[in-house]
Structures are given as C-alpha cells and as structure tokens.
N, C-alpha and C positions, 0 to 999 in steps of 0.2 A: 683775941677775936672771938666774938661770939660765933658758937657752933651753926649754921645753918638745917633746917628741918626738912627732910623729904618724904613724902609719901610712898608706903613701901605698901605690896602686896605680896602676902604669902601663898601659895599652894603647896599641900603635900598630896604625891601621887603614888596613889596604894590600893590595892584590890582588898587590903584585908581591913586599913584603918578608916575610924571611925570619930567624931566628934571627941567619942569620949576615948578611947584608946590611943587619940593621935599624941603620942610624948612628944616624938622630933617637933611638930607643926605646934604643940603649945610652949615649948623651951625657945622657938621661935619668936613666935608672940611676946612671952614673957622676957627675954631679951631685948627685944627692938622696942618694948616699952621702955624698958630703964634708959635708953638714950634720948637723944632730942628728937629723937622719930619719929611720924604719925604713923600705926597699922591703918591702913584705907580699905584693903580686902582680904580677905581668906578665904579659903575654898579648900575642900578635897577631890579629885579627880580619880577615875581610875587608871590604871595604869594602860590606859591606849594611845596611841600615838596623836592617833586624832581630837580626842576626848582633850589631851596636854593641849596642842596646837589649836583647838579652840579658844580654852578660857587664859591659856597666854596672849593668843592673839586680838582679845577684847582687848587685855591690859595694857599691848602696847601699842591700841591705836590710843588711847585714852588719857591726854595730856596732861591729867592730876595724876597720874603716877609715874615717878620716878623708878624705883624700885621695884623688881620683882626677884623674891626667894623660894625655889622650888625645894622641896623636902621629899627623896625616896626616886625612884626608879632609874639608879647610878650604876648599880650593880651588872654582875654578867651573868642571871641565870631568870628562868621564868620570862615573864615579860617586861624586863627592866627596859625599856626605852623612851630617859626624857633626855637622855643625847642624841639619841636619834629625832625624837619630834621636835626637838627645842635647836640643833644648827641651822634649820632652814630658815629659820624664824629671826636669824641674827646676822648682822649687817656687818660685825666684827666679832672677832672671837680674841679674850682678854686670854691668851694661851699663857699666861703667867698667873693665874689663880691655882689653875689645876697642878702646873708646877710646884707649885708654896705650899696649897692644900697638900699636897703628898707627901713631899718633905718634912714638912709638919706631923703628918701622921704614921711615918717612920716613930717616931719618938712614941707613941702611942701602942698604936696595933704592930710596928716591923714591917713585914716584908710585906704582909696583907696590903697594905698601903695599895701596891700596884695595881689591885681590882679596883680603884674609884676609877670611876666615869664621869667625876665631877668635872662642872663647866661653869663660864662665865662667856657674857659680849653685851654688845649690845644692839639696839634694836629700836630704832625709830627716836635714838634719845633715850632711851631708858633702857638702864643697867639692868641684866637678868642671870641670877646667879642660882647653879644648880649645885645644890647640897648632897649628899647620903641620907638614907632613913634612918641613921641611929641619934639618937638624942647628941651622942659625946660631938660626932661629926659634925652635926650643927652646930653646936657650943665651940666646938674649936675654929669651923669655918665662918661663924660670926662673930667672936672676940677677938680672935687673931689675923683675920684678913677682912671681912667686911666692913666689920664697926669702924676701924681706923682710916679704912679707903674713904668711908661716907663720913668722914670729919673733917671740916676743912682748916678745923686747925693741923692734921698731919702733914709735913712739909719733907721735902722741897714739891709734893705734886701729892691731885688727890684727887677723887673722881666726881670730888660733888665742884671744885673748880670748873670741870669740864662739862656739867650738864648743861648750862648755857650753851655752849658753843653748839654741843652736841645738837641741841633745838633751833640754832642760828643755818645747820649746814646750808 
C-alpha cells in the first residue's frame, strides 16, 4: 500500500529559542522530511498560554492541515504550559501517547521520564501532539510513536485511517 501524505505543522514553544538555535524544532523538520510528509507551517511561540492557544488555534481551524507537532513547554518548572494551553483546545485526548512516550523514555533518561508533560488528541480532525524541548525527545517521540501512527501501512490501526472519519463526524 502506498504510504498516504499529510500536512504537518510544527511549532516549538520557548522563550529562549530562536530560528537559529531551535535544535528540537529543526530535528523536527528534518525528520518529517524524510517521510512521505509535507512540512505546511512552522512557527516559534513564546511560552504563553495564550501566545500557544492562538497559533494552534489557526491550525486547527485550517483544513490543509492534518498534523500539528509542538516542541518545548512540557516541563514542570518556569513557565512550561503547552499542556495546559493545548487541553482546552482538544476534543479528545490520545492518553496512550504520553503512556508509550514515557515508557519509552525509561530506557533513556530512567526515572526522569516521570517529568514529561507530553500530550497528544485531537482537535477539530487534526491530530496535535506535544513533544519535550530536547532534540532526543523529539527523535524518540517521532520515530517511535508518531512516524508509524501516520503511516497507513502500520496495522491492525493507524491514525491517518481515521482522518477521514475524524472530518466526516
């Protein structure tokens, strides 16, 4: 079966990053290139609640994009809140990413794990998944849980099956 293509949009949310210093938001990029995926937007935000909740909430009125991946404000200290700006915004919550994510990163960082904040749902039809700011944590939560959910050859179930539907409700 040939792979199906969706339109992803990235933001990473950081008071400190920049164009040029953002690693997580271009190992991003640079991944979701090497699949059958279109990048459609990218943006940097700052880490406000509101500042998040806006330029999410263009992308999921905006029916060429499938996809959104946040990078950064997962954490528990400063003003980490893109779980907090980004649940009001979702219509369902995929509470089985942030299970896997962690799991997963047991094997990595250990017990640290327990600080993600990471999230996934979705939102008007389009999937929005929230990453950590570290380069690895994106690399792990898009080769090992994003990349294979948006393939539709991964079986028995997968999430680019369900974007139709999801746009049918």
């Amino acid at each position: 079966m040939t792979n199906i293509s969706l339109n992803v949009a990235v933001v990473t949310i950081s008071d400190t990053r920049n164009k040029d210093n953002d690693t997580s938001g271009k190992k991003l990029i640079e991944l979701i290139g090497l699949s059958s995926h279109q990048i459609i937007d990218r943006a940097i935000v700052k880490d406000d609640i509101y500042a998040i909740r806006a330029c999410l909430s263009v992308w999921i009125h905006d029916p060429s994009i499938q996809v959104i991946i946040t990078t950064g404000g997962t954490g528990l200290t400063g003003r980490d809140g893109t779980p907090e700006a980004i649940k009001p915004l979702l219509d369902k919550i995929i509470d089985g990413f942030a299970e896997y994510f962690r799991m997963l990163s047991i094997e990595e960082i250990g017990t640290s794990a327990l600080q993600s904040r990471c999230l996934a749902g979705v939102s008007n039809g389009t999937f929005v998944f929230c990453l950590p700011g570290s380069t690895a944590a994106c690399e792990l939560g898009w080769n090992k849980i994003i990349m294979p959910q948006l393939s539709s050859d991964t079986k028995p179930c997968n999430l680019v099956d369900l974007t139709q539907r999801l746009l049918e409700k």
